[in-house]
N, C-alpha and C positions, 0 to 999 in steps of 0.2 A: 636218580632224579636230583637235580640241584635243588637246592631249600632255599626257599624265600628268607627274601629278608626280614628285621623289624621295621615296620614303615612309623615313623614319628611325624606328627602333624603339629608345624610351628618350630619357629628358630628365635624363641625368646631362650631366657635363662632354663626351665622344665622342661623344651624342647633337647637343647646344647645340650645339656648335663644329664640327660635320659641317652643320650647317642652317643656322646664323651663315654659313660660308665661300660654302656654296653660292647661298644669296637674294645676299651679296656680289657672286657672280658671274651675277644674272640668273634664274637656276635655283631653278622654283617646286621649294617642297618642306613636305610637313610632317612631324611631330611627331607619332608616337604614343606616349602614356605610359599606363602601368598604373595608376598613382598618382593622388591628387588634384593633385599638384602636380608641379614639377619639384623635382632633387635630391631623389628619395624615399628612395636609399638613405641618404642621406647625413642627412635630418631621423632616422630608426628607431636610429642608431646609436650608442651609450652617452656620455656627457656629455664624460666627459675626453676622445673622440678628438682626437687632432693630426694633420697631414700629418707625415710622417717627412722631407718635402723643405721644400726653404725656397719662402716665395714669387713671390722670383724666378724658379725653376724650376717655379715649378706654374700658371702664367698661361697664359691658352687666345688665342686669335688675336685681337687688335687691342683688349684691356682689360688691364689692368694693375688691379692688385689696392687699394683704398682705401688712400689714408695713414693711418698709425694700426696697419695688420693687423699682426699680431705676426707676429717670421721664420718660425713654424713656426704658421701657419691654424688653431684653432681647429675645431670642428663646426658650429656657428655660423654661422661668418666664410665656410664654404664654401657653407653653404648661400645665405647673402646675395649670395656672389658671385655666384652661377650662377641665382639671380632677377635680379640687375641684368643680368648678361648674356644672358637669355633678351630680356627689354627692353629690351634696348640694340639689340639685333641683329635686334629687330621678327618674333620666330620664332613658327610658327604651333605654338601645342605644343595639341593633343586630350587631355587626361586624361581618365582614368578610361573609358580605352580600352586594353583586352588585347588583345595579339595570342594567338592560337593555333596558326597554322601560316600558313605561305609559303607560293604553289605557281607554279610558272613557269605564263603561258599565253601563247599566240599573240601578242601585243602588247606583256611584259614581264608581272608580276608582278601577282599578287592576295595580298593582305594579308589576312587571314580573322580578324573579333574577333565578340566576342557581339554587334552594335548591327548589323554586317553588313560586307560585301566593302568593302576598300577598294583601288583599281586603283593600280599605279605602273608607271613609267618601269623604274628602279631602285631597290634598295634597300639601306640600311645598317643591318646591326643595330648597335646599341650601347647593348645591356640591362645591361651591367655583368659583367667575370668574378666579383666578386663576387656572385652574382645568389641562389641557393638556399643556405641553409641547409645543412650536412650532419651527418649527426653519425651515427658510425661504428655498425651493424650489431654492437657488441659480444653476444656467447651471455649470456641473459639478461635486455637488458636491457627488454625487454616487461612483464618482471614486478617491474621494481624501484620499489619503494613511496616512494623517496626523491625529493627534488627535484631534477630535471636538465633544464637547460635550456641551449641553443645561445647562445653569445656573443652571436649577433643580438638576445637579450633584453632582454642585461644591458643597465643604464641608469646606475647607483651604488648608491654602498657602502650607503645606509644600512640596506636590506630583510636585510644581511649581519653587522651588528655584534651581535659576542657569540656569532656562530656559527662552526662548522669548515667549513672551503671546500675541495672541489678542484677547480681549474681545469686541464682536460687543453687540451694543446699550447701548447707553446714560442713559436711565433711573435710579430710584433711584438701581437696583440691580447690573447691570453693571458698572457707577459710584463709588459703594462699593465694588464690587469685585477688582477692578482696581486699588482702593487704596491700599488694604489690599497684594491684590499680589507684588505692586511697596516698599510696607515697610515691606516687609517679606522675601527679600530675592530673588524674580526673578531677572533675570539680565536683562529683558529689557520689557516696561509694554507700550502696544498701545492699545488706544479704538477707533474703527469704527464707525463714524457717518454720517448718510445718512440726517436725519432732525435736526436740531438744537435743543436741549432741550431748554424749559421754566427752570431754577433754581433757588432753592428754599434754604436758610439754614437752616435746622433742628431746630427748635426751640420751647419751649413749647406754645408758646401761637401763633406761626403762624397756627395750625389748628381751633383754634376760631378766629380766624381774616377772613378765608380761609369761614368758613360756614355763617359767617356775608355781606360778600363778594357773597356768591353764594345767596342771597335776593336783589340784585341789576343787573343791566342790565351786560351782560358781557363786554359792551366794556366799561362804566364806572369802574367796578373790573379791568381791564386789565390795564387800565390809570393811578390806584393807585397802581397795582404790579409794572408798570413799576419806577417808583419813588422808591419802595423799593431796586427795582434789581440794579438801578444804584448806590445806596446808599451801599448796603450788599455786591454785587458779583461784580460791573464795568465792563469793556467793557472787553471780552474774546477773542475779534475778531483775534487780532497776533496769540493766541494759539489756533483756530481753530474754536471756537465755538461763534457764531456770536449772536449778539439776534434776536431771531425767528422772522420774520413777523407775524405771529398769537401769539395773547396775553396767558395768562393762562389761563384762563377761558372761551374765545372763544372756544380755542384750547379741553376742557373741556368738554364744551355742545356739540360740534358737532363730536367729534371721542371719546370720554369719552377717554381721554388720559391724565393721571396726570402730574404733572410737575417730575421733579428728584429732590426730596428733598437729599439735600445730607450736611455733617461736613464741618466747615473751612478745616479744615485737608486736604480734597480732594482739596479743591478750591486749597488751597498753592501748593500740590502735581501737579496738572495741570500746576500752575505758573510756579511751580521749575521743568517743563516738565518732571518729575519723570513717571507722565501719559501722552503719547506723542496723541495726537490727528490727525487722519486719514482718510480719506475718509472713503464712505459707500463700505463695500464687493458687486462684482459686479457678480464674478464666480470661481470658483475653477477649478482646475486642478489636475494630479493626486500628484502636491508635495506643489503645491502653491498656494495661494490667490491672486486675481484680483480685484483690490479698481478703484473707478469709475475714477479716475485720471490717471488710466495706468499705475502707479506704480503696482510693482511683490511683494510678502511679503513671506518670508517661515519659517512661526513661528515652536517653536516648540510643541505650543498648540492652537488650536480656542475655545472659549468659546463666547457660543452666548447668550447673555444675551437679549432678542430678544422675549420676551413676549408667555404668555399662548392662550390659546385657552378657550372657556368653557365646550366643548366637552360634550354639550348639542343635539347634533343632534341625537344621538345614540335612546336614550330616549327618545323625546322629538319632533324631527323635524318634523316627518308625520302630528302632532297636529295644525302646521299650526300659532305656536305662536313665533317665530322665528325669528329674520330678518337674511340677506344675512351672517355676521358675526356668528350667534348660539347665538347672546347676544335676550334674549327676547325685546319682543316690549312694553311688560306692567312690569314694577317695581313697583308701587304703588299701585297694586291692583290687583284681579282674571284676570288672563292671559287667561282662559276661568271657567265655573262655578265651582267653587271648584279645583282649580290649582293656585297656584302663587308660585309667582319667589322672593325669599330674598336673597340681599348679590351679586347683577347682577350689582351693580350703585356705578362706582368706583368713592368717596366722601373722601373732609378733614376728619381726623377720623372715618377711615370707620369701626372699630370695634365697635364703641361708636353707630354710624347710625342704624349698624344692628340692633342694640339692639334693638333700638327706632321703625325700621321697623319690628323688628318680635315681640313687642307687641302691635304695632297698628295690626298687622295681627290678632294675638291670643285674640284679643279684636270684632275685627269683628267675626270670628269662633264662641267664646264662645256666643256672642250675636244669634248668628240663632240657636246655638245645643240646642236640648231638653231639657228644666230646668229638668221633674222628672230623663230622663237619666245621667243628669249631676250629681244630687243630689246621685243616687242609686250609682255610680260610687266612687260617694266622700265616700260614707260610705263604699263601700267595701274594699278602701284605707287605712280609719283610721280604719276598723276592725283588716286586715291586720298588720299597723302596733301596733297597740294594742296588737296583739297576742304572734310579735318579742320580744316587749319589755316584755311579759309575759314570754316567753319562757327564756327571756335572765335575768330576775330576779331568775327565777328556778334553772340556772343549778348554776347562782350564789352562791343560796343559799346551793346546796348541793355540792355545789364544782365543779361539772363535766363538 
């Protein structure tokens, strides 16, 4: 009986480097994407993004990132990567293929998309935690006539110049948007905050400090951020943003919620109230915004930079592997027998982690699959490409 493959769900970086590790090791597998391409989330994503980590931390298993990249990857620069690495690594990726739901059966795994059943071995999701859009349930705001749109929109400044912006939540995306819109040309830039961020300044070598940090207790990590924060960032409290009662790293382990890494740039921008700082949105109306302070606001944009979902329920939720969020309950291992979750454990350097986590995965796999299946598989491979490269010496030779 022929053995199913591993089916991987997602061709971002946790996707690639989960099927890269695994054909590595023998072990058929493909690629289902939702997308036309791979790296979809990362083409939809607004101009100026950067990796907040340097690129020697954000390399996936057995490439290393083009001479030239700049320390901190571009939007771009990442999407190039992870086309050269899907090609490099000869990975079978299906686009413009949804999945819709999981379901165990008697021989391992059915993969259920619109086109029809596809059979696996095992499976690895890795759709992205960024994956769904969310944007907060505020009272009201069904009937608000105003523009409001999810960060997933945003692209650049220029659809913004001349107009009033409020960009809700602090995070590293919100933070960036906020800046880029106040030195581009709007004429008045306010960000909404409900919780205080943890802040961080971009730096190359704060993501290995950050994962040195996560091997020690969180309130000792917390004790030596807070030494750096008062050192790098100072007290923001006049301009609105206070230092959190929960450290980074608490804050960390118990909501997986990262800090806002963000440039000097920003910080001065906040200084020079270029970014003016505001309560959290409370409700909408049909023309206006309601900040918890009872102040009235009527921008002439809302951007809500206000965090994804992983819009794992669809798929996933009846299986019972889930918690109240859709974030799974097991990252480190089979979320049940022949199922796991990569790329769910939002970490310093979390494109560099993946890596690391989807070849400890493709290392457990390859260790239980069949060696003679492994082995028949490998040869079918290099017969395969034996033949290409025959073909392709052929036509060489007669020209055609």
């Amino acid at each position: 009986m022929t053995q199913r493959p591993v089916d991987v769900i997602g061709a971002g970086p946790a996707g690639l480097a989960s099927a890269a590790e695994l054909r590595r090791r023998g072990v058929p597998v493909i690629v289902l994407e939702r997308a036309e391409a791979v790296a979809a989330s990362w083409r939809g994503r607004y101009d100026r993004l950067r990796l907040n980590s340097s690129r020697w931390l954000s390399q996936l298993p057995g490439m290393r990132w083009p001479r030239g990249t700049g320390v901190f990857p571009g939007r771009d620069d990442v999407v190039r990567y992870l086309e050269a690495y899907a090609e490099r690594g000869g990975v079978e990726v299906r686009v413009n293929t949804r999945v819709d739901r999981i379901d165990r059966d008697p021989e391992g795994w059915t993969v259920r998309t619109p086109s029809g059943d596809v059979a696996a071995s095992q499976v690895i999701v890795a759709a992205g935690y960024d994956h769904t859009p969310d944007i907060p349930a505020w009272p009201g705001r069904e009937s608000y006539r105003g523009r409001l749109l999810h960060a997933a929109e945003y692209k650049e400044p220029s659809p913004y110049e001349g107009r009033d912006v409020l960009v809700v939540g602090p995070g590293c995306s919100g933070m960036e948007i906020a800046y880029e819109l106040a030195t581009n040309g709007a004429r008045r830039v306010r960000l909404a905050v409900r919780t205080p961020p943890n802040i961080l300044l971009r730096s190359p070598v704060g993501p290995l400090l950050a994962r040195l940090a996560m091997h020690t207790s969180p309130e000792r990590a917390d004790a030596v951020m807070a030494v750096v924060r008062r050192r790098m960032i100072g007290d923001l409290s006049d301009y609105g943003l206070p230092v959190p009662a929960e450290g980074i790293f608490t804050r960390l382990h118990r909501l997986r919620v990262a800090p806002a890494i963000i440039d000097k740039q920003t910080l001065d921008a906040i200084r020079d109230r270029r970014i003016e700082i505001v309560r959290a949105v409370d409700a909408l109306d049909e023309h206006a915004v309601h900040l918890a302070d009872g102040s009235r606001l009527e921008p002439d944009a809302v951007i809500a930079a206000t965090g994804y979902r992983t819009g794992l329920e669809p798929i996933a939720g009846h299986l019972g592997v889930l918690d109240e969020r859709g974030v799974p309950l097991e990252l480190h291992g089979e979320a049940a027998p022949g199922l796991r979750f990569i790329g769910y454990l939002p970490r310093p350097a979390h494109i560099g982690l993946m890596g690391q986590d989807a070849r400890r995965a493709a290392a457990e796999i390859a260790a239980a699959w069949p060696a003679e299946r492994r082995s028949t598989w490998r040869g079918r491979r290099r017969a395969a490409a034996a033949g290409l490269r025959g073909r392709a010496g052929a036509v060489a030779q007669t020209g055609r």
